[in-house]
C-alpha positions as CSV (number, residue, x, y, z in Angstrom):
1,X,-4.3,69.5,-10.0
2,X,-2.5,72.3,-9.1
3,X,-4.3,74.8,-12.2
4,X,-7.3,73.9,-10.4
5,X,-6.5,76.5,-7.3
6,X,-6.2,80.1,-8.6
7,X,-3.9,80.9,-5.3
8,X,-0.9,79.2,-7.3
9,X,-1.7,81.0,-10.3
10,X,-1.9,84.8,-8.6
11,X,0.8,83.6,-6.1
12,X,3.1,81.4,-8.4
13,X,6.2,82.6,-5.7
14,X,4.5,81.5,-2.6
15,X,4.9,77.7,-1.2
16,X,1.9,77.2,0.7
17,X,2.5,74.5,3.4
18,X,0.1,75.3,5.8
19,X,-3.0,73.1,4.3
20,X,-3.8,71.3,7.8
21,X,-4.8,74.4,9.0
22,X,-6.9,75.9,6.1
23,X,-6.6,74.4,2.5
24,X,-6.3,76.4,-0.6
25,X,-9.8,76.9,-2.6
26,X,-11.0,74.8,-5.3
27,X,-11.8,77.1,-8.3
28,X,-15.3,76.2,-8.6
29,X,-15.9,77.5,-5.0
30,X,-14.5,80.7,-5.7
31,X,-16.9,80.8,-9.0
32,X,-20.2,79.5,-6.8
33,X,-19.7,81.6,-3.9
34,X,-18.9,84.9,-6.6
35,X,-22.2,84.0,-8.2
36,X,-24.2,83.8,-4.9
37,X,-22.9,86.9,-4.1
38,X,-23.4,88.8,-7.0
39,X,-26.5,87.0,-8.8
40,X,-28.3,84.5,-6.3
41,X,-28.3,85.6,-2.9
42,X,-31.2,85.1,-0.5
43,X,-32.4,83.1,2.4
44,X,-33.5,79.6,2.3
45,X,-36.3,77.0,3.5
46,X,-38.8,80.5,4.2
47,X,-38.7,82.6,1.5
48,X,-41.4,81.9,-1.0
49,X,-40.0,83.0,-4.2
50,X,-37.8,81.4,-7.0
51,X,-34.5,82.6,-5.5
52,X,-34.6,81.3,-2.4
53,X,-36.6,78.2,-4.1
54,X,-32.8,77.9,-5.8
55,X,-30.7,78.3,-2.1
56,X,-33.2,75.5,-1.1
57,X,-32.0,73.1,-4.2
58,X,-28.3,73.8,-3.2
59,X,-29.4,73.3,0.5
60,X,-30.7,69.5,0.2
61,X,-28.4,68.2,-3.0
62,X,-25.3,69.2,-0.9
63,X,-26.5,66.9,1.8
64,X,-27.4,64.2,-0.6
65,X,-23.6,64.4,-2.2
66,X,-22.2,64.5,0.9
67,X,-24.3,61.1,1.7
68,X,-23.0,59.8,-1.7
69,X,-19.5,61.1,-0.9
70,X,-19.1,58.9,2.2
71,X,-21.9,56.6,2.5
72,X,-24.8,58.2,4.9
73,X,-27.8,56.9,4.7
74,X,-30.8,59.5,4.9
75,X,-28.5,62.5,5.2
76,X,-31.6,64.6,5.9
77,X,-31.6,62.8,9.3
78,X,-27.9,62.4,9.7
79,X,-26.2,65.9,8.6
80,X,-26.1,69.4,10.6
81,X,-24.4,72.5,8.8
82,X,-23.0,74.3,11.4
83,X,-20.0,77.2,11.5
84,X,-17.2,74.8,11.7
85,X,-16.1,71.7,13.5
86,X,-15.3,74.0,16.9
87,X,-19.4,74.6,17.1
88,X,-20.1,71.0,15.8
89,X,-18.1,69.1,18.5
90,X,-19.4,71.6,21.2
91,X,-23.0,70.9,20.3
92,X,-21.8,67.2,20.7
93,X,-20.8,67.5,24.2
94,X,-23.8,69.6,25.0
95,X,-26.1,67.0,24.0
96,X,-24.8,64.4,25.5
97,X,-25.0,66.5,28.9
98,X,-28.5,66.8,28.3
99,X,-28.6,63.1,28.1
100,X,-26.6,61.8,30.6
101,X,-26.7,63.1,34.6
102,X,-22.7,61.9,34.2
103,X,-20.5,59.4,33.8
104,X,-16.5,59.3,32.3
105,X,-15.3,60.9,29.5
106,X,-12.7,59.1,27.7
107,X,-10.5,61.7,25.8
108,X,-7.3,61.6,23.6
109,X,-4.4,63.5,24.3
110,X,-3.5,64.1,20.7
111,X,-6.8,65.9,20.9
112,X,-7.5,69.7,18.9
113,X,-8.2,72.0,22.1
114,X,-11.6,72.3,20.2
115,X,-12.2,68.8,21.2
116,X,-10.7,68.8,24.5
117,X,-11.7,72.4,25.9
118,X,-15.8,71.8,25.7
119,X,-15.1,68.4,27.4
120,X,-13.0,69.8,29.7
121,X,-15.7,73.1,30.7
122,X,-18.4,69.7,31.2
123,X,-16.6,68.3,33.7
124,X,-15.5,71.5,35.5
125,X,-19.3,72.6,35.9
126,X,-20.4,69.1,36.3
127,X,-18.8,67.1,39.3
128,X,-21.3,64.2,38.3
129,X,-18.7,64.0,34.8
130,X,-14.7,62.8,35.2
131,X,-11.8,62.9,32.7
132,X,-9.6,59.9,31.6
133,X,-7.0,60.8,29.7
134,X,-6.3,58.3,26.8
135,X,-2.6,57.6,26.4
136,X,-0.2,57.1,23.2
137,X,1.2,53.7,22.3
138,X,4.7,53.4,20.9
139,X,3.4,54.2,17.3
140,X,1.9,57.1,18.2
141,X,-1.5,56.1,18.0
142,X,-4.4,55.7,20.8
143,X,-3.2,53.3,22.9
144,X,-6.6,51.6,22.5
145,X,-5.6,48.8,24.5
146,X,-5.8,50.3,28.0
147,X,-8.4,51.9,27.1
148,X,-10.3,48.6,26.8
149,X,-8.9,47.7,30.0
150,X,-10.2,50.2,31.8
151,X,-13.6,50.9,30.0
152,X,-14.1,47.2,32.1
153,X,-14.6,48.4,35.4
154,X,-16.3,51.4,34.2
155,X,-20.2,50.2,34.6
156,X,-21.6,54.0,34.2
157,X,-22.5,56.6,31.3
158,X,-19.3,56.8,28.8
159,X,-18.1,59.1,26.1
160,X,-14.9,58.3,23.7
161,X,-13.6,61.6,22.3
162,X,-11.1,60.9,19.9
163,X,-9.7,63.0,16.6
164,X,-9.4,60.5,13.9
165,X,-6.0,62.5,12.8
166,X,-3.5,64.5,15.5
167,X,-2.4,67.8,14.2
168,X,0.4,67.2,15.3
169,X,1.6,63.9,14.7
170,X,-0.7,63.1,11.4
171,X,-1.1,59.7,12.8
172,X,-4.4,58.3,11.7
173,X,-6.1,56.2,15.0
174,X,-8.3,53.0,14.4
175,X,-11.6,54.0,14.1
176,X,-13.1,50.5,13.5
177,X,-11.7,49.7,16.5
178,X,-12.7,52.2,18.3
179,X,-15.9,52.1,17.2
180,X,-16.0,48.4,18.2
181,X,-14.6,48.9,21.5
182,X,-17.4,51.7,21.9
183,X,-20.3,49.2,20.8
184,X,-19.1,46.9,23.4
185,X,-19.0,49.3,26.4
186,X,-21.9,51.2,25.2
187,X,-20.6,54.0,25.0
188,X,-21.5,57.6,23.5
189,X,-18.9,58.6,20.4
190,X,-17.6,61.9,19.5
191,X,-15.0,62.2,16.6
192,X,-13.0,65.2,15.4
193,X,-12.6,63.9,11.5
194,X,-10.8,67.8,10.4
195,X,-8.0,65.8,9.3
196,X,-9.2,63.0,7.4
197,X,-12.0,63.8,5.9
198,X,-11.2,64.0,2.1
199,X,-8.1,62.0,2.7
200,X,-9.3,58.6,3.5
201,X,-12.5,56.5,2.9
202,X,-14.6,56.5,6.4
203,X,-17.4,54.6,7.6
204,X,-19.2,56.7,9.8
205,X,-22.0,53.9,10.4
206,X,-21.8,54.0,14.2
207,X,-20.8,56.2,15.9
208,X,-22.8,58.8,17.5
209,X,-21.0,62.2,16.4
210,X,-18.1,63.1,13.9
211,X,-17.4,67.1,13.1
212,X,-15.3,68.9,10.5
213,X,-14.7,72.2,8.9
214,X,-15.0,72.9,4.8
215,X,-12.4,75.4,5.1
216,X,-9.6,72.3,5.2
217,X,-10.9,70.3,2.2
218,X,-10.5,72.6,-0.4
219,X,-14.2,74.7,0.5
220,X,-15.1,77.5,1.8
221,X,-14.7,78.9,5.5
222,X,-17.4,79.4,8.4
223,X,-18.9,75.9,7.5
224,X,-18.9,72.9,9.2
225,X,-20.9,69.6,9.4
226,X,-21.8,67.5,12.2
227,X,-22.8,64.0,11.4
228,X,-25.3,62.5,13.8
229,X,-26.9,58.9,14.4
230,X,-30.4,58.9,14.2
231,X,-31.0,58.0,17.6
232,X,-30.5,62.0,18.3
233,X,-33.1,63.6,16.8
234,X,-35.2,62.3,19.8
235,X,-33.5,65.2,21.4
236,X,-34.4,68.3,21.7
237,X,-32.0,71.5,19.9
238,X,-29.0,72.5,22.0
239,X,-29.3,75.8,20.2
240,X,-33.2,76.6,19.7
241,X,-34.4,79.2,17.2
242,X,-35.7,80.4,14.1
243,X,-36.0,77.6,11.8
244,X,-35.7,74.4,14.2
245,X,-39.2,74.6,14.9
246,X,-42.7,73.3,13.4
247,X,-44.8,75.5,14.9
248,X,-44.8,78.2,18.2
249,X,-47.3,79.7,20.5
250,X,-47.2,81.1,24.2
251,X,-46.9,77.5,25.7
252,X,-44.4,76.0,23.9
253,X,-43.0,74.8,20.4
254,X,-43.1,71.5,18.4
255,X,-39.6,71.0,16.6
256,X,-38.3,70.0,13.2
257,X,-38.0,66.2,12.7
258,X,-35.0,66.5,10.9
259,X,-31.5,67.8,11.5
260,X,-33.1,71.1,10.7
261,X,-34.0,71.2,14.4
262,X,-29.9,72.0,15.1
263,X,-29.9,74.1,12.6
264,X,-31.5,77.4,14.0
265,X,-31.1,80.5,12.4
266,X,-30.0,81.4,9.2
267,X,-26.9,78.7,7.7
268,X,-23.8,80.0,5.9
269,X,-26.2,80.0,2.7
270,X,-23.1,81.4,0.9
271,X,-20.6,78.6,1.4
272,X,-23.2,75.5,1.2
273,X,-24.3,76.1,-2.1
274,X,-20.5,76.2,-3.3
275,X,-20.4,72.3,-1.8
276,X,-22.3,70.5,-4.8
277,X,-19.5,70.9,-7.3
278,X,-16.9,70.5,-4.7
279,X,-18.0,67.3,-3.9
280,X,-18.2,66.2,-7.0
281,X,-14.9,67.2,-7.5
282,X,-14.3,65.0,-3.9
283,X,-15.7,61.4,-5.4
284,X,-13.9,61.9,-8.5
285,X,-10.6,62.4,-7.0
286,X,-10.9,60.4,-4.3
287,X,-8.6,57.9,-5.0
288,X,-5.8,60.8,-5.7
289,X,-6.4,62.3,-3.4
290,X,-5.7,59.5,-1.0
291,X,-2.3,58.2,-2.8
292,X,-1.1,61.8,-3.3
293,X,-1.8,62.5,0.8
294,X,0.3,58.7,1.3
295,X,3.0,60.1,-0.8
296,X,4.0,63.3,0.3
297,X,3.6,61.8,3.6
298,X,6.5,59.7,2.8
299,X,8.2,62.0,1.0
300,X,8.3,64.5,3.9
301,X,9.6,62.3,6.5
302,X,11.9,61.3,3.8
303,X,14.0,64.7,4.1
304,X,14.2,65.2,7.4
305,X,17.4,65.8,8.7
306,X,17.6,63.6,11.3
307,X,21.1,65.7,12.9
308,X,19.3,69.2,13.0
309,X,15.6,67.8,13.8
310,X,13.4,65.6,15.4
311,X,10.4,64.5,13.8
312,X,7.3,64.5,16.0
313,X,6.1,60.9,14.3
314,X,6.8,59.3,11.4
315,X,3.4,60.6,9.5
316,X,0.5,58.7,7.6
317,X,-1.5,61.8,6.6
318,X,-1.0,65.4,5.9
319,X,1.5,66.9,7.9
320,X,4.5,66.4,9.7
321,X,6.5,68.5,13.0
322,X,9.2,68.6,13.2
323,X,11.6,70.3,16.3
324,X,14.4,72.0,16.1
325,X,17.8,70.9,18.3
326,X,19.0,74.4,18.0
327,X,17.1,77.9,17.7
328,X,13.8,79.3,18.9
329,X,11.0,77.5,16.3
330,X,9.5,81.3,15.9
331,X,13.0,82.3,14.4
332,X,12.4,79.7,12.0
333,X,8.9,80.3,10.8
334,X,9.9,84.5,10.1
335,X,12.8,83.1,8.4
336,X,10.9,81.2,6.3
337,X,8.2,83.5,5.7
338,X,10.9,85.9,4.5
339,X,11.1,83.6,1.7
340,X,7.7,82.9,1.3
341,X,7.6,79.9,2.6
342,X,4.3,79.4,4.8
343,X,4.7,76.9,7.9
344,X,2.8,77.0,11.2
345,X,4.8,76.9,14.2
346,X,3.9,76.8,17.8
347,X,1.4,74.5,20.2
348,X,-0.7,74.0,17.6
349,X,-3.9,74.0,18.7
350,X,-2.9,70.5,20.8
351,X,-0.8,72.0,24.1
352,X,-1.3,69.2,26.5
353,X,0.6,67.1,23.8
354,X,2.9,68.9,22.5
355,X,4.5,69.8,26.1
356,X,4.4,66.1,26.4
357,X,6.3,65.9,23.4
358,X,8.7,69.0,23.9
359,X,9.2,69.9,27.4
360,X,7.1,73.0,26.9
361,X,8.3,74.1,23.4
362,X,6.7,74.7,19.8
363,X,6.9,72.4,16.7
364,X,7.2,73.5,13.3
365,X,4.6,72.2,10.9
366,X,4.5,72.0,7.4
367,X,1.0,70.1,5.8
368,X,0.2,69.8,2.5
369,X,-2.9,69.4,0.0
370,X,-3.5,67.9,-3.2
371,X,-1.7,71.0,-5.2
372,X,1.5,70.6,-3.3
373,X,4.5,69.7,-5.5
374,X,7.6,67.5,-4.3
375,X,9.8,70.5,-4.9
376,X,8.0,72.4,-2.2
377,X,8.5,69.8,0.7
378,X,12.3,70.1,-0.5
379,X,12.6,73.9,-0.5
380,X,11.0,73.9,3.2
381,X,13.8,71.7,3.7
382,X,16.6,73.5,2.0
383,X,15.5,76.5,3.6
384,X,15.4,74.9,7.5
385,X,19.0,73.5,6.5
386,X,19.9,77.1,5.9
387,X,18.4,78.6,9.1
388,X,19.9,76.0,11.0
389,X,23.8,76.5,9.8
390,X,23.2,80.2,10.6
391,X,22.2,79.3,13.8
392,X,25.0,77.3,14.4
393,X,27.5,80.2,13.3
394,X,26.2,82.2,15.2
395,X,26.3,79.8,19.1
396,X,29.9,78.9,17.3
């Protein structure tokens, strides 16, 4: 599938292994969003005329794939486009302290900082709200277990933050049985899905929100979604404004019914009406998708030289980090960018984990997409194995 992203074709010498951060762009976005731009552009749901009658059509189909594309009923009343998973698990947590005076917040520490920070803020300015922090088990997932334990003696207001996928550890976490153990505590759900969504199947019956960005499955960038139960549109907008409302006058304003209501203001126009044909592209591929993720997963791990470098986890999805026994990981990325080989290195995005995991280090991350060829996880590796014996000269 690699012909299908022009990056490869205008960058043939680049090995791009920095997907979990921001994918590579499916050609048919680049040709949507070009045409917007240049042919179609104009404001939606307001406008009146035949152009923005168009936006509108691109508007409601993208939610209705998106419904097909994993399983949501009545999208109209379950999907929010927002700027990116960052704003979309932020609104979370402010709506649920609109809801709830406070309680405990359950939160993984594998957790994105864009999961953890907004939690974190609510029970800074809120003494009413506490933090538990939910612990690994030897796998490196959840350790869902004590959580159950403790959720036992915990008779007040609850939310479970978990990311269905660490950043770090590309570990995916049991989300039917969190979801379970969240039904029987009755307990408010928040789920950062950045890293799974378009790399497993996910039933997202049940739980209260999930968030992701477009930008890391193959889409465009500054759009998000934030998938609500229906129980939440009882709710007034966290964000109120131009378009959330039915009608306004001096007293006071009667809202949208739908998810429109959280959708104030004007909506990255540009980048939803590139999703149709990208999700199309999704539920055709799906099943790729899912066994090329599985084995470069494998693969990865595979090569890691187990003398030089410690591997993080041992991988089910996207990426793996890896840490290096000798040589400052910063050395390593420039080295590798020198041959134009693209890695992240660093916290990551996680901190509180990865000083768990390091001792107050970085990691070095390689991640991978659909387009990624074997011979690119080995030429990361070939290269590292180079660093490293210079490295080793040089302490010699």
């Amino acid at each position: 599938m690699r012909e299908l992203f022009p990056f490869f074709k205008q960058n043939p010498d680049i090995v791009y292994l920095d997907s979990a951060a921001t994918s590579q762009t499916l050609y048919t976005v680049i040709e949507d969003l070009n045409d917007f731009m240049m042919n179609r552009k104009s404001n939606a749901h307001r406008s009146g005329h035949s152009m923005g009658s168009w936006v509108d059509s691109k508007y409601f189909h993208a939610k209705e794939l998106i419904g097909q594309w994993l399983n949501i009923k009545q999208p109209s009343d379950r999907i929010i486009f927002n700027s990116g998973a960052t704003q979309g698990l932020m609104d979370a947590v402010m709506m649920c302290a609109k809801q709830y005076a406070g309680g405990n917040i359950y939160v993984g520490v594998d957790s994105h900082h864009s999961l953890l920070l907004p939690l974190q803020k609510l029970a800074r300015e809120n003494p009413w709200w506490s933090i538990n922090y939910i612990g690994l088990d030897t796998s490196g997932k959840l350790n869902l277990s004590d959580l159950e334990q403790r959720l036992l003696k915990d008779e007040g207001a609850k939310i479970i933050a978990v990311t269905a996928v660490s950043n770090v550890l590309g570990i995916v976490n049991d989300l039917i049985r969190i979801k379970d153990i969240a039904h029987k505590n009755k307990a408010t759900t928040i789920i950062d899905a950045s890293q799974i969504i378009g790399k497993r199947s996910l039933d997202l019956e049940g739980f209260d929100f999930v968030a992701w960005s477009w930008h890391k499955i193959y889409g465009p960038m500054g759009l998000g979604c934030l998938v609500i139960d229906p129980v939440w549109l009882e709710f007034d907008p966290v964000r109120p404004g131009g378009g959330s409302v039915i009608s306004v006058n001096l007293a006071g304003a009667s809202w949208q019914t739908t998810t429109s209501k959280f959708e104030s203001g004007t909506q990255n126009l540009a980048a939803i009406v590139c999703l149709p044909r990208l999700i199309t592209w999704l539920i055709k591929h799906k099943e790729d998708l899912e066994s090329h993720d599985r084995a470069m997963a494998n693969l990865a791990y595979s090569h890691v030289p187990q003398t030089c470098f410690i591997a993080a986890s041992q991988p089910d999805s996207g990426l793996l980090s890896i840490f290096p026994a000798m040589g400052a990981t910063e050395d390593y990325v420039m080295m590798l960018d020198a041959k134009k080989i693209m890695v992240r290195g660093g916290k990551l995005c996680a901190q509180p984990l990865i000083d768990q995991i390091t001792g107050d280090k970085s990691l070095i991350r390689l991640s991978w997409g659909v387009y990624t060829m074997p011979r690119e996880i080995e030429a990361f590796f070939d290269r590292i194995l180079e660093i490293h014996g210079r490295f080793q000269k040089f302490v010699q």
